[in-house]
C-alpha positions in Angstrom: 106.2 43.0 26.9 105.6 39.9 28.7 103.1 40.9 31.9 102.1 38.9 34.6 99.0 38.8 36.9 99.8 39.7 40.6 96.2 39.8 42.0 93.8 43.0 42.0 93.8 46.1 43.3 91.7 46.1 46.6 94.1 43.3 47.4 96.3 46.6 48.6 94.9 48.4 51.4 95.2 52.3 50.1 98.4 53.9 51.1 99.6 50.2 51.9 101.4 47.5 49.8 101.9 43.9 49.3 105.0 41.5 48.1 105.0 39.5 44.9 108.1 36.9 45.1 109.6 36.6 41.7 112.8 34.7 40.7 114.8 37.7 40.8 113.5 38.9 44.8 110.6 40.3 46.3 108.6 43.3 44.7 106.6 45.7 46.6 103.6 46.8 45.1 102.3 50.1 46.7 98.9 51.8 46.6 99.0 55.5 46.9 95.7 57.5 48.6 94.7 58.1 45.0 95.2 54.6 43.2 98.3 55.4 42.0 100.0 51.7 42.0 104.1 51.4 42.0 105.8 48.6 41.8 109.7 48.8 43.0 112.1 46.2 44.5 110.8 45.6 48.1 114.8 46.6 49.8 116.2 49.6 51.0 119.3 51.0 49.4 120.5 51.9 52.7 120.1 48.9 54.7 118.0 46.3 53.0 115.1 47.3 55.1 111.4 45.8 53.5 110.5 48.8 52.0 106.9 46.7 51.8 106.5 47.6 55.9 107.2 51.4 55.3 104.9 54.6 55.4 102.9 55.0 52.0 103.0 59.2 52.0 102.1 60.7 48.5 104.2 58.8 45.8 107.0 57.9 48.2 107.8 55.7 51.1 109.6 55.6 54.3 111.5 52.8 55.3 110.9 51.2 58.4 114.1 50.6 59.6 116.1 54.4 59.0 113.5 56.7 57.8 115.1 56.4 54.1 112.3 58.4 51.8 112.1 56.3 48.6 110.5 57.6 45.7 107.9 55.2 44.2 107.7 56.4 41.0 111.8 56.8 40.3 113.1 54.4 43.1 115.4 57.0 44.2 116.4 57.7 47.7 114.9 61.7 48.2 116.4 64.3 50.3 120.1 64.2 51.1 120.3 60.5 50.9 121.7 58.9 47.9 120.8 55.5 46.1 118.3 53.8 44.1 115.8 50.7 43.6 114.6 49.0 40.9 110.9 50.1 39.5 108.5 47.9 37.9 106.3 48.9 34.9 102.7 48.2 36.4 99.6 48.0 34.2 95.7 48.1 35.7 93.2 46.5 33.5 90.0 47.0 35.5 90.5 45.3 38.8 93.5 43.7 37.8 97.2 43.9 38.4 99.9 43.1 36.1 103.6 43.7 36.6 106.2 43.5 33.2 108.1 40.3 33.7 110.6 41.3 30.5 111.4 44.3 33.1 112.1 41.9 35.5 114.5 39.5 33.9 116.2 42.2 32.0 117.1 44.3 35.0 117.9 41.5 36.8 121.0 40.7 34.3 
């Protein structure tokens, strides 16, 4: 699998994230409380809202627009609402951040 650097990990403030722009959209990278980093498509399935600007809680997040709870380790919508993004294979070499760019391009087709 072809990965690809996206910066390090105290680049993300804990229970925060940060977008990476990549030829197929933005990607929100998320840092959970415990280090835990997710890397899912930085939309809504509801609305489009940046998923990036929502509330970090556990392994999920909120979205900032309609409260959608997105799952960052299965990009599904939880609860009653129904829907899904796409997630990101991550790897963490040390400091480091790499994201799978075959992952990318072939979810992308």
């Amino acid at each position: 699998m072809d990965w690809i650097s996206i910066g390090s990990l105290s680049d993300i403030p804990r229970r925060g994230a940060r977008c990476v722009d990549t030829p197929e959209g933005k990607i929100a990278v998320f840092r959970t409380q415990d280090d835990q980093v997710y890397a899912i498509d930085d939309h809504c399935p509801h609305r489009g809202g940046p998923l990036s600007q929502g509330i970090v809680h556990g392994t999920a997040v909120t979205c900032p627009l309609h409260n959608w709870v997105i799952s960052l380790e299965t990009g599904k919508a939880l609860g009653a609402d129904e829907g899904a993004v796409r997630t990101l294979p991550v790897r963490i070499e040390g400091e480091l951040l790499f994201i799978a760019l075959k992952a990318l391009a072939s979810r992308a087709a």
